[in-house]
C-alpha positions in Angstrom: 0.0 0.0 0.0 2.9 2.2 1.0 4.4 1.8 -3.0 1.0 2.7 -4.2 0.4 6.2 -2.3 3.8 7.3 -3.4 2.7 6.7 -6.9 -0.3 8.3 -6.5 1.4 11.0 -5.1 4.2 11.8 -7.6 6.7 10.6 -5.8 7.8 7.7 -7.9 9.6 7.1 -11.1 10.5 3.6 -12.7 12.3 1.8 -15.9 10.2 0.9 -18.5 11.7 -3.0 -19.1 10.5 -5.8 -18.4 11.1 -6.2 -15.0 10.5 -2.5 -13.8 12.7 -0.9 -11.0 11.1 1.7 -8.7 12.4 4.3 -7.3 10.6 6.6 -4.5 12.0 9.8 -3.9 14.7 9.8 -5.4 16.1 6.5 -3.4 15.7 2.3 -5.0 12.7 1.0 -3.9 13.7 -1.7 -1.2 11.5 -4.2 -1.9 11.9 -4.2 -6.0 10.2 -7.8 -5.8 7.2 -6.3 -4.4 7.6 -3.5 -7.2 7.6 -6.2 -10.0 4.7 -7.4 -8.9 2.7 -4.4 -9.0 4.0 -3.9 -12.5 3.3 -7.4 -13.8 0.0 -7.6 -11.7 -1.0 -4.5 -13.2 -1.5 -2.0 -10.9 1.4 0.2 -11.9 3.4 1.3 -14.8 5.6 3.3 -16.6 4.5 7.2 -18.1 6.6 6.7 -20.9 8.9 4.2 -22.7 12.7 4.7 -23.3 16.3 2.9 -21.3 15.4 6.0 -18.8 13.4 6.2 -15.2 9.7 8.0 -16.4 7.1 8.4 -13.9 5.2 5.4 -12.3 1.6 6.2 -12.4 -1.5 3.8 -11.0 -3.6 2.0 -13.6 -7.1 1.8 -13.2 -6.9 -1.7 -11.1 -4.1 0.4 -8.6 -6.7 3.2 -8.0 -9.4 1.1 -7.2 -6.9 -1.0 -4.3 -5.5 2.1 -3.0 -9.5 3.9 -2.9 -10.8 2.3 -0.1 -7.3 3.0 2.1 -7.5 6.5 1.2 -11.3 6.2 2.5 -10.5 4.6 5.2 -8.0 7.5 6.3 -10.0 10.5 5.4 
């Protein structure tokens, strides 16, 4: 849940090959099998295409995990 939010909020970037790294802030994400598995499950990906980091953004299946956590919270 923690990888999602920072996606949703801007905060993360990512390679667009086939097994995505994710960086948050500026830093490697720690758990990068965790990040794969967003990637290949579908609930993130890459803004972009290219050997460079682009932005992670949520697809439609990340929004809908991370809606009822963020309803939860508010």
């Amino acid at each position: 849940m923690a990888m999602l939010r920072a996606v949703a909020q801007g905060r993360a970037v990512m390679s667009a090959s086939c097994e995505p790294d994710l960086f948050i802030d500026g830093v490697a994400c720690c758990d990068q099998m965790a990040a794969h598995a967003l990637a290949h499950g579908g609930y993130i990906r890459p803004d972009g295409e290219g050997e460079r980091l682009v932005p992670a953004v949520l697809t439609d299946a990340g929004r809908a995990v991370l809606a009822p956590a963020v309803a939860h919270v508010a």
